[in-house]
Structures are given as structure tokens and as C-alpha cells.
C-alpha positions in Angstrom: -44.3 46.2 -34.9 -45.0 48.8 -32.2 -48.0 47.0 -30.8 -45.8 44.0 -30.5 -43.3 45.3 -28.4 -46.0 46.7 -26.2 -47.3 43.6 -25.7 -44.0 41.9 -25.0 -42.9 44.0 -22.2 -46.8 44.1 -20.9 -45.6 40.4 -20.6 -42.2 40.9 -19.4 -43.7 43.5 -16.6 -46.2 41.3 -15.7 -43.5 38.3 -14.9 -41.6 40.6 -13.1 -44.4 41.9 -10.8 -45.5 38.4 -10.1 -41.8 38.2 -9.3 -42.0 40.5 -6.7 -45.5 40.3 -5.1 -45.3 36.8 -4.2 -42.6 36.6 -1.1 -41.7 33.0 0.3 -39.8 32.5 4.0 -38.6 29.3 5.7 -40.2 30.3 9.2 -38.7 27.1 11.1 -37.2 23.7 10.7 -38.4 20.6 13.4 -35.7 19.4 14.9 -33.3 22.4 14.8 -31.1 21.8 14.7 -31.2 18.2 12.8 -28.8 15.5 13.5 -26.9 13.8 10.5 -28.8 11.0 9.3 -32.2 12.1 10.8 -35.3 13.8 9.0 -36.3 17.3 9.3 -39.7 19.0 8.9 -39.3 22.5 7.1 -42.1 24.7 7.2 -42.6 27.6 4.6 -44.8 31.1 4.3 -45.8 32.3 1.0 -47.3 35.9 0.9 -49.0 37.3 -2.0 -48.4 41.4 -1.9 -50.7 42.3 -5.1 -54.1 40.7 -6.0 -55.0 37.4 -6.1 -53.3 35.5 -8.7 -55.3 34.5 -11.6 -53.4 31.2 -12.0 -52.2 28.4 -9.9 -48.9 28.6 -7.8 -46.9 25.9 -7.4 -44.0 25.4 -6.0 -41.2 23.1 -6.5 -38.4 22.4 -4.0 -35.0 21.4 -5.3 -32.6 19.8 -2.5 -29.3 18.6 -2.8 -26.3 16.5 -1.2 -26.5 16.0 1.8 -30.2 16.9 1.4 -33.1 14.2 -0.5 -36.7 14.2 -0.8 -38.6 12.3 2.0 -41.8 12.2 0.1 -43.5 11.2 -2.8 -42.9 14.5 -4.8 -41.3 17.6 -4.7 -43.8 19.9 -6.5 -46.6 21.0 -4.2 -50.4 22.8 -5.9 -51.2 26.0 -3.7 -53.7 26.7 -6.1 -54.5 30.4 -6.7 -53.5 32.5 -3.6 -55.0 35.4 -2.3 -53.7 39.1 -1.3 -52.8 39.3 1.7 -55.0 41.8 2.4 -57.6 39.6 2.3 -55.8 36.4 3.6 -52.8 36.1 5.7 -50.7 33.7 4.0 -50.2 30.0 2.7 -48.0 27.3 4.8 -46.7 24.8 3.7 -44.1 22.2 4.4 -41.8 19.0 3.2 -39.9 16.6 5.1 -36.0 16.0 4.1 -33.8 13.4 4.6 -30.2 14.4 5.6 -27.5 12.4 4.5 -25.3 10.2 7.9 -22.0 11.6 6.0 -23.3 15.2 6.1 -21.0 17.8 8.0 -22.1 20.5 10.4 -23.3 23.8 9.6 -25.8 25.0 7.3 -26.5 23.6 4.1 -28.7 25.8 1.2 -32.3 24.5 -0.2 -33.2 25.5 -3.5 -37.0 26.5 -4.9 -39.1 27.2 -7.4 -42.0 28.9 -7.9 -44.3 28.4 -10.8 -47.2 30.9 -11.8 -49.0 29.8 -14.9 -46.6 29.0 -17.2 -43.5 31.4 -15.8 -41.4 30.3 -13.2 -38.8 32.0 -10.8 -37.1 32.1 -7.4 -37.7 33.6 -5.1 -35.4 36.2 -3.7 -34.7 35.3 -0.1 -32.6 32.3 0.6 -33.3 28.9 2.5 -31.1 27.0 4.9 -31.3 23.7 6.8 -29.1 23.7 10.2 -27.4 20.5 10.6 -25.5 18.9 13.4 -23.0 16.2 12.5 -22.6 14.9 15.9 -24.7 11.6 15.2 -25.9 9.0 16.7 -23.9 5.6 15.9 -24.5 2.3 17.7 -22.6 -0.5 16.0 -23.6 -4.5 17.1 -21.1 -7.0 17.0 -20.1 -10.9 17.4 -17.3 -10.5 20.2 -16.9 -13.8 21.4 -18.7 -17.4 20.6 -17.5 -21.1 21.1 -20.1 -22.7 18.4 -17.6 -24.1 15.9 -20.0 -26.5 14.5 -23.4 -26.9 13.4 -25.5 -29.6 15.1 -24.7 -28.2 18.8 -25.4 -25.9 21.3 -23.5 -23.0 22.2 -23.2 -19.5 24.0 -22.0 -16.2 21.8 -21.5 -12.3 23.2 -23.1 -9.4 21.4 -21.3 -6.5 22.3 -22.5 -3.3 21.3 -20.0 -0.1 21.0 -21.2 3.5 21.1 -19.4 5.3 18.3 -21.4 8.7 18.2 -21.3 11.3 19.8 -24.1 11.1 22.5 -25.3 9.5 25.1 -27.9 6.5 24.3 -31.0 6.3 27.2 -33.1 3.0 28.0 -31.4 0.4 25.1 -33.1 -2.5 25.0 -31.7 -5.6 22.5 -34.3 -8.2 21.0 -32.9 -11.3 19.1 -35.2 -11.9 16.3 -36.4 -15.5 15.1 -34.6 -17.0 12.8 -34.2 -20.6 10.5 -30.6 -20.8 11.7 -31.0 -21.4 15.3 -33.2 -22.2 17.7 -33.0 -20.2 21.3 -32.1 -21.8 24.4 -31.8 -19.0 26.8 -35.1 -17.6 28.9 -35.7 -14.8 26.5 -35.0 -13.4 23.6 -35.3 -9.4 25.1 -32.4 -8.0 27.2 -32.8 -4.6 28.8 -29.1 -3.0 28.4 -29.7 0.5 29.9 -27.8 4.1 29.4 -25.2 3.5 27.1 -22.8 6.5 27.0 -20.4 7.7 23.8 -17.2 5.8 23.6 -18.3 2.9 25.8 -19.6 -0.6 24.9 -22.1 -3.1 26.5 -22.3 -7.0 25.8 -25.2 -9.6 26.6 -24.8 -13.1 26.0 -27.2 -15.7 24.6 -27.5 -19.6 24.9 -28.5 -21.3 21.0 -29.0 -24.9 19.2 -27.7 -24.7 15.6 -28.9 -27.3 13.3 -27.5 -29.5 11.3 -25.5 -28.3 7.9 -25.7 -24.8 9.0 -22.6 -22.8 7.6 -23.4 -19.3 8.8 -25.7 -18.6 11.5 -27.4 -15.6 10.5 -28.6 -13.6 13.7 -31.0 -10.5 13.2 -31.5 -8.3 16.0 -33.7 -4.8 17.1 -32.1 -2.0 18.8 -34.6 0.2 20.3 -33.0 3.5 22.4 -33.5 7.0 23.4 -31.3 10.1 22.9 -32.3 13.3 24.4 -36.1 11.8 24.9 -36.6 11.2 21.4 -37.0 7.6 20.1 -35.1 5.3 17.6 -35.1 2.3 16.7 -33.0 -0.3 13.9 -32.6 -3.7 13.0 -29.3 -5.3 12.5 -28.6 -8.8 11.1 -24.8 -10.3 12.3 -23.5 -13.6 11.6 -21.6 -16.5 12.6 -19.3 -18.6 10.2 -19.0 -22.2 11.2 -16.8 -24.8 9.9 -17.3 -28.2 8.9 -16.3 -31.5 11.0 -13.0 -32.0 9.2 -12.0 -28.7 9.2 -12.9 -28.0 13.1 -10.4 -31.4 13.4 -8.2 -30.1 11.3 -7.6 -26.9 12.8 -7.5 -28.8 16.3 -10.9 -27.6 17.1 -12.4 -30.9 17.8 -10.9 -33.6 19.3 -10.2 -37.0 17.2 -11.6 -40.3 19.1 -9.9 -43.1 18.4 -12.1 -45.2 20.7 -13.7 -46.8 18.0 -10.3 -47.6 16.5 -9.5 -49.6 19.8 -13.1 -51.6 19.8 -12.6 -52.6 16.5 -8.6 -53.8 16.8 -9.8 -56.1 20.0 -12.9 -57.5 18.1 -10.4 -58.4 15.3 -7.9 -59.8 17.4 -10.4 -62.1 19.3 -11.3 -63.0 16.0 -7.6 -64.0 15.1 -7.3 -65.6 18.5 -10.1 -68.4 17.7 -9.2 -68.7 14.3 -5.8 -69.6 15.6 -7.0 -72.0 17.8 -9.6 -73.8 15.4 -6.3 -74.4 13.5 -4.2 -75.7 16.3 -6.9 -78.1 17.5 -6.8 -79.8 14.2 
């Protein structure tokens, strides 16, 4: 009985020391601080203050709202570390994604650490720095006068800055698409600085074809914001309407001119039926 106890808190001990000899410290996050909606790089130390562990470490990060997982897992095998008076120390690092609804401050990360078959945490406390002012451009259909499928047209694409910075060297592509075929000189538009709160339109010249009902319209957004690079696609739309209900609406205009070609032509026809008659 006695011997047993011994051995259980040799084992407790033992869990507890690895506890305390192994010390893990987020040393920097890249950006810092990270915009909502962006990824971030955080980098981590691990120390080992005793002797070298005689089993694996492994260590398993645990993030939550408004923080996810931007790799393929969240467990990572430093194998069996070293003392530190031997070796410096282990680095290692995952990338996050932060959620575009996340507010501002700083939000906590969660770990693990696994030795053998005991696991822990460690004692000092992780956050990631995040900036809610984000980055927002929103594409949209402003103005067009296809009504119809079958003809050519001009539409606006007007583009509103809803963030909160300024956007540097915008460029707009439209991309190919089955619904249309271009007409204008090209399909990439330099749009320059756009600043926050303002808006920028281009316009573009297309052929629809025939029994097209929406003309679907994808599109590349590539920009800068304090010299870093972005770039998104977007896909907007334009709902057409079919020849009777463009007439219907007063959209397109009713021609009647065949109406009066055929009312002559069956008049003449009256008239020398008439006189056939009358000659008899």
C-alpha cells in the first residue's frame, strides 16, 4: 500500500515538474496589429528549464471566435526538446484567420501542451491584437440601359469604399463570361486611390445574347492599403426582361408598321376583287 502511494505521487511530482520546466511565450504576431478579416502569423518560444525530456512534446493550439485555424492542423510534433542549457529554445508558429465581424482589442488563444501521455497549459497567457477598422470595397450595378437580351448595351460599375481606410492603385478587370460578349477596348480599367467613404464608377460597352435572363458579370478587384496587397473577385448581375414584358412596362416601343403594310395589301386586294366583280 505504502509503495503505491510512493509511486503515485513520484508520478504526480513528476507531472508537475514537467509542468513547470517547460515555459512557452508568444514573442510576436505578423501583422500587429491584424486587421479584421485578415490572417496573422503568431510566432511562439518554448524553453525547457530541466533536462531533456525523455518524450515527445507536442503542442496543440486551441483558437476561438473570432479566431480559426488557417492550416491543416492544430497539433504541431516538437519532438523531444532539449535543456536549455544546452540549446536555446524551440520556435514555432501557426497562421490564424480572424473573423471580418471581429471587434477591436485583444482576443485570448488557448494551448496545450502534451508530454508523453500528460497534458497541461501552460501558465502564461496568449493574445492576438486585432484592429476592426477593415478594409471593405463593395462593387455594384448603378446604372444600365440593356433591358433585353439580344442587344448591345452600356452598364456603370460603381464601386463604394465602406471601410475604414484608404484603398492605393485599384485596378478593375471584367472577367469572361457565357453571358456577354465585350464590346468596349478592354476589359482592365485602372481606377486609382480610392479613399474611405467615397465611390468610383467605370463604365463598359457589352452584346448580350439571345434568351439571356440574367447577365452574370464576374469581376477582379486588385488594391493596396498601407503597401500591402489584396486582391478579390466579385460576380454581379443584371436581370433582363423578356420582349413582352419590356412592352408591357413601356420599355420597348410597339411598331405597328407592319400592321399598316398588311391593312394596304388587303385593301388592294379588296379593291380588284371589287372590280373583277363590277366588270362582270
Amino acid at each position: 500500500m505504502k509503495i503505491g502511494l510512493v509511486l503515485l505521487i513520484i508520478i504526480l511530482t513528476s507531472f508537475s515538474v514537467s509542468a513547470q520546466i517547460l515555459r512557452v511565450d508568444m514573442i510576436k504576431q505578423d501583422p500587429d496589429p491584424v486587421r479584421a478579416g485578415d490572417v496573422v502569423k503568431v510566432t511562439f518560444k518554448l524553453e525547457n528549464l530541466w533536462d531533456e525530456t525523455q518524450n515527445d512534446v507536442r503542442v496543440e493550439l486551441l483558437p476561438e471566435y473570432p479566431l480559426s485555424l488557417y492550416e491543416s492542423s492544430n497539433v504541431k510534433n516538437l519532438g523531444r526538446v532539449e535543456s536549455r542549457r544546452t540549446y536555446d529554445a524551440v520556435y514555432f508558429d501557426y497562421k490564424l484567420k480572424v473573423d471580418a465581424d471581429a471587434t477591436k482589442g485583444d482576443h485570448e488563444l488557448k494551448m496545450n501542451l502534451h508530454v508523453g501521455d500528460m497534458t497541461y497549459k501552460p501558465d502564461t497567457i496568449f493574445f492576438v491584437d486585432v484592429d476592426a477598422d477593415k478594409i471593405s470595397l463593395k462593387p455594384y450595378i448603378s446604372a444600365s440601359d440593356l433591358v433585353v437580351s439580344g442587344r448591345s448595351g452600356k452598364f456603370t460599375i460603381e464601386i463604394a469604399n465602406t471601410g475604414g481606410e484608404d484603398v492605393e492603385a485599384l485596378e478593375l478587370e471584367l472577367l469572361p463570361s457565357e453571358g456577354y460578349k465585350l464590346l468596349s477596348t478592354s476589359s482592365y480599367i485602372y481606377v486609382g486611390n480610392l479613399e474611405s467613404d467615397d465611390t468610383e464608377s467605370v463604365d463598359y460597352n457589352i452584346y448580350v445574347p439571345e434568351n439571356v435572363q440574367v447577365v452574370k458579370i464576374p469581376i477582379n478587384l486588385k488594391y493596396m492599403v498601407n503597401d500591402k496587397d489584396y486582391e478579390k473577385d466579385f460576380e454581379l448581375g443584371i436581370n433582363l426582361l423578356t420582349m413582352e414584358e419590356a412592352k408591357q412596362v413601356g420599355l420597348l416601343k410597339v411598331s405597328y408598321t407592319s400592321y399598316y403594310v398588311l391593312g394596304v395589301v388587303v385593301l388592294i386586294l379588296l379593291l380588284l376583287a371589287l372590280r373583277r366583280i363590277f366588270k362582270r
